[in-house]
C-alpha positions as CSV (number, residue, x, y, z in Angstrom):
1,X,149.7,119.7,224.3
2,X,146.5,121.4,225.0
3,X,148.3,124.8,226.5
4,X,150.4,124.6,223.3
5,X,147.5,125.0,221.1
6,X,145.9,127.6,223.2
7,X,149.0,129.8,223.6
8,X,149.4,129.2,219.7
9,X,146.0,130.5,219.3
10,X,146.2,133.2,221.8
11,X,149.8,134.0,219.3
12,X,147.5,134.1,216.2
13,X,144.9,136.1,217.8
14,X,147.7,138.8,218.9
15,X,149.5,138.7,215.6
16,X,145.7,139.6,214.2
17,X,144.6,142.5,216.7
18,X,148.1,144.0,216.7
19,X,146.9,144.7,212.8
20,X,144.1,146.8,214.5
21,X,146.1,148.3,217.1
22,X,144.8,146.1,219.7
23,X,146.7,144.4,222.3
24,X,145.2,141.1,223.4
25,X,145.8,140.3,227.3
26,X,145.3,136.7,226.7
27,X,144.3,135.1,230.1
28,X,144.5,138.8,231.7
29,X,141.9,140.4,229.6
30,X,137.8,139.4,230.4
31,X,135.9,137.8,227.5
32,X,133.6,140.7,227.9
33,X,136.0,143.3,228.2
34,X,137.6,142.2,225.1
35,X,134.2,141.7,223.2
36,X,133.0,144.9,223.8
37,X,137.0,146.0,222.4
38,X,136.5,144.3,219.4
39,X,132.5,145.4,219.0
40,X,134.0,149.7,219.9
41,X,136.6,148.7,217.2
42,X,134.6,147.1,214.6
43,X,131.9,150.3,214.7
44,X,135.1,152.8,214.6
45,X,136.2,150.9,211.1
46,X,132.3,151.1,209.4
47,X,131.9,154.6,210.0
């Protein structure tokens, strides 16, 4: 039940970043990697 909830999360969190143009690896893409994405992203959107 546990991987059911994370893989629905994981769903969520792609349906979310494909609004940004972002693809989330899931399990295949670093924490940090993906942080530093999301932090590139985030400063693209405020200029």
């Amino acid at each position: 039940m546990t991987e059911d909830v994370l893989a629905d999360f994981l769903n969520k969190l792609n349906d979310l970043a494909s609004d940004y143009g972002l693809v989330v690896g899931g399990y295949q893409q670093e924490e940090e990697q993906l942080q530093l994405l999301m932090v590139k992203t985030i400063g693209e959107d405020m200029k």
